[in-house]
N, C-alpha and C positions, 0 to 999 in steps of 0.2 A: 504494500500500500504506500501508494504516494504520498507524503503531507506537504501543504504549499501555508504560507504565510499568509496574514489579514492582509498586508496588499497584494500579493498575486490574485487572490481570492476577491478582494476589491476591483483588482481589472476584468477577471472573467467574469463578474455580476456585473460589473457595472455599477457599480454604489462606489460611494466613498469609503475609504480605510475607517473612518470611525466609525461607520453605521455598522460593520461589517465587527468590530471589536466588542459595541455594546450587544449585538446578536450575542455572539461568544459569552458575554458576562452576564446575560440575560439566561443562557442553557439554550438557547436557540437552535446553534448549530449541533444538528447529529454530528459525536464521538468528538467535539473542539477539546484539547489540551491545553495547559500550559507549559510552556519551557522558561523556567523565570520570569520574566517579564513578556516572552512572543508567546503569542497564542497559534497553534499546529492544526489546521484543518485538513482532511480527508480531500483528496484531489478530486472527488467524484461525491464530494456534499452538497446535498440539495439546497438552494437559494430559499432559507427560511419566508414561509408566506407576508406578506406584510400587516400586522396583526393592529396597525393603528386604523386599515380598512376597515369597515362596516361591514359584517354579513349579515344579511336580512335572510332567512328561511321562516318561510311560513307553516309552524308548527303546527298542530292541534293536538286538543283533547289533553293537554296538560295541566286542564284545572281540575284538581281533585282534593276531597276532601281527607287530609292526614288527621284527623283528632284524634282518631283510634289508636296510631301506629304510636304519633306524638304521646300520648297518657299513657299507652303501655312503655315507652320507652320510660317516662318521665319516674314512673312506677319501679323499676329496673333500675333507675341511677340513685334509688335510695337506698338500696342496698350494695353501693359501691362504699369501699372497695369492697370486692366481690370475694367471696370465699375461697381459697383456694384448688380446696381439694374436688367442689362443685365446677369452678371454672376449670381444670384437668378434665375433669371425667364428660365436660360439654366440650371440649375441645377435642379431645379424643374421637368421641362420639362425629362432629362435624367435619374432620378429617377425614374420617371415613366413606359417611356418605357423600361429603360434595365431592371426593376423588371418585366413588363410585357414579352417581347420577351424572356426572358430566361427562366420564369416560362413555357410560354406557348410553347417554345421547347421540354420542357420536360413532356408537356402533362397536364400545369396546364389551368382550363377552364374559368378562370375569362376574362372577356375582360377587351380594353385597359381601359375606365372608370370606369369598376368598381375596377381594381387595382387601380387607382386615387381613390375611394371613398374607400377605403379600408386602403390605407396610410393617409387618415384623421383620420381613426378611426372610422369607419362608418363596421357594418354590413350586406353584402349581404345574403337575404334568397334563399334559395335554391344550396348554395354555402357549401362545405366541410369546416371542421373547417381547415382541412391539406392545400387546398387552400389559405385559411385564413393569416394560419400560414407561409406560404413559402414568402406570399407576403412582410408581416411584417418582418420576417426574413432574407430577402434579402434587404429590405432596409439598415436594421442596419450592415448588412456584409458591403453595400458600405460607411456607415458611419465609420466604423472600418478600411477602404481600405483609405477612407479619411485623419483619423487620423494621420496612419502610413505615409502618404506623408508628411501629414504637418510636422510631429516629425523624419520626413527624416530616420529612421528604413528600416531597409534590409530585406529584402524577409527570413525565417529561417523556417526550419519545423515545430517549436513549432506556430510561423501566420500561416501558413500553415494549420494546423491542429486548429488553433481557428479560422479562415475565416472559415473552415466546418459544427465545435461547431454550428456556428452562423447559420447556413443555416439547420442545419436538429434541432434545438433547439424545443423540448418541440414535435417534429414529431416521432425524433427514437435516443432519449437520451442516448441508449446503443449504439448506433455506430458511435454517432457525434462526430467527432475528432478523430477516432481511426482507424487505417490502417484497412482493410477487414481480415479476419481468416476463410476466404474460398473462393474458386474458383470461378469468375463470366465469363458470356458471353455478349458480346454486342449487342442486336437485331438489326439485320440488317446490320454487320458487319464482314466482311471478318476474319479478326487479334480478336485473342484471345488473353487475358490479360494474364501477367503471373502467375505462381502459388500464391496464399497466403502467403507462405512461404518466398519468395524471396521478396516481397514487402519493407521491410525496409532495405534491400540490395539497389534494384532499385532506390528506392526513395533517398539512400545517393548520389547514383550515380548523379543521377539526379541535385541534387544541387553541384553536384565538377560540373558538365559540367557547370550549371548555375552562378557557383561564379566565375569560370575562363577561358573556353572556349568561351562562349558565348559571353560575352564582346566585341571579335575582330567584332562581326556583328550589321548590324545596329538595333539598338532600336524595329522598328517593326519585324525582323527574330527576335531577341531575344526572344520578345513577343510571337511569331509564336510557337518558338521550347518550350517554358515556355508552352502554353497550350498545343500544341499538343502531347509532350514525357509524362508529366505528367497525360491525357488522353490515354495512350497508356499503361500506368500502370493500371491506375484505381484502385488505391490505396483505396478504402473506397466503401462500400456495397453501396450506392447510395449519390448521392449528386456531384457528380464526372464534372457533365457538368457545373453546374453553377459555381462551385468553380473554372473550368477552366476558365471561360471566365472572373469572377472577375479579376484570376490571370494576363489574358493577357490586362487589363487594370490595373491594378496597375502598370505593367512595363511600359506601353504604358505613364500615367499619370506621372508618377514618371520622365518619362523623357522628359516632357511637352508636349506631345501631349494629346489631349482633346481625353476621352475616347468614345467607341465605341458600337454600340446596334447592335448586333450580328438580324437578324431580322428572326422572326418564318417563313417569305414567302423563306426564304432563307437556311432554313432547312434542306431540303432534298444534297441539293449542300454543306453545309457544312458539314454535315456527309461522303459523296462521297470524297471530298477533303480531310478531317480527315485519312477516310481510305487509302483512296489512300497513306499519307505520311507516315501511320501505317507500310502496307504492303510491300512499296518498298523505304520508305526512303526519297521519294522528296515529299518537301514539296512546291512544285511551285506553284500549284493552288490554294494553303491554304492559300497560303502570298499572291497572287493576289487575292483572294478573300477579307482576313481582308485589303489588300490594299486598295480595293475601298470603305471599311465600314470606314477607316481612313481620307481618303479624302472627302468622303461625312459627316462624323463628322467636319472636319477641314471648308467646307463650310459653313456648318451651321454658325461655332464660327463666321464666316467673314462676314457673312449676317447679323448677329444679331449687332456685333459690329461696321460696318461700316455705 
């Protein structure tokens, strides 16, 4: 890999060397370094989008009523700090199923048990090594999802692109972490992604709506629009669903609500809802959908803790 300096990097954009530095200092540019005082860009970094433009999309169906979600959480933070030995054995427990139910949305065949013998460290015969490996690698994506909350870090392409790293590791090493470089289709889906080419356009886009539009909506739309436009791109040759629902619990967590196991029986309805906000923009059913998976997460915490 090539790296070229803020002015080289200034001449091939065509921007001036400071705008081109504040990118860098802002976390703008995918993979920017420091070397003492120069800042090291990637010879083949996309020209961060211009994030002081306006983007206007016309949303819907994002008005919804949280009282419920909000009083059961509110309920839940009275009994922080949280028990210990309770928050283990609810951690353990969600480990489990969200590496199961997301695996197995996307067609992985282990059951719920033997994902549980599997994150011990235990061998199922007759099971693919790729099985294997998703399961393992989807743990450590939530531990990495973990991290980031604890050390309070912000959502930025380059996590973005290692939450991926993590999930397609040691499966398809040329394309973990690295935008798609060709046209895909979604089976069984109306909305077609957009071209290859536009991807690291989209994807900046995607995070100005996310660093300063989104904000004004509550935590779970946030969430909502976090998985669903970033599935709407389908930025990367596979690996695309699980990394969205990680993402839409990192937001969900990040802003204390207890995360959520998107569930395999529930499948079919969340694809329908996906598409639906793909094709015309409302995302009503999507957020009443992850709705009821927040609140039924949010019981859980209450029943264990109380």
């Amino acid at each position: 890999m090539k790296y070229l300096t803020t002015g080289d990097i200034a001449r091939k954009w065509r921007v001036n060397d400071r705008r081109v530095r504040v990118l860098c200092e802002e976390g703008r540019v995918d993979g920017a370094f420091k070397v003492g005082n120069t800042w090291m860009i990637a010879e083949d970094a996309s020209k961060p989008y211009d994030a002081r433009k306006a983007i206007n999309k016309a949303y819907a169906g994002l008005n919804f009523d949280f009282t419920e979600i909000d009083t059961l959480k509110r309920e839940i933070d009275t009994y922080r700090p949280l028990a210990k030995n309770s928050v283990k054995s609810l951690h353990e427990k969600l480990v489990v199923e969200w590496t199961y139910h997301s695996n197995a949305i996307e067609g992985n065949t282990l059951t719920l048990s033997e994902t549980k013998v599997v994150l011990e460290g235990i061998t199922i015969g007759g099971k693919s090594v790729i099985e294997h490996l998703e399961t393992i690698n989807h743990k450590e994506a939530i531990e990495y999802l973990e991290m980031l909350i604890h050390e309070k870090k912000d959502l930025t392409e380059w996590i973005l692109k290692t939450i991926h790293q993590l999930i397609l590791k040691e499966i398809d090493d040329d394309h973990a972490g690295k935008y798609r470089s060709e046209n895909v289709a979604i089976s069984g889906a109306t909305h077609i992604p957009p071209n290859h080419m536009l991807v690291p356009e989209y994807m900046q886009k995607l995070f100005a709506e996310y660093e300063q539009q989104w904000n004004a909506y509550h935590p779970v739309v946030k969430a909502c629009l976090l998985h669903g436009e970033f599935v709407k791109i389908h930025p990367f040759i596979d690996g695309n669903g699980r990394t969205a629902r990680l993402l839409l619990n990192f937001e969900l967590m990040k802003n204390g609500y207890p995360p959520i196991v998107i569930t395999k029986e529930k499948r079919a309805e969340y694809y329908a809802a996906l598409d639906i906000a793909h094709t015309t923009m409302d995302y009503s059913k999507f957020i009443q959908l992850i709705a009821d998976f927040v609140v039924a997460s949010e019981s859980l915490w209450l029943r264990i803790m109380s």
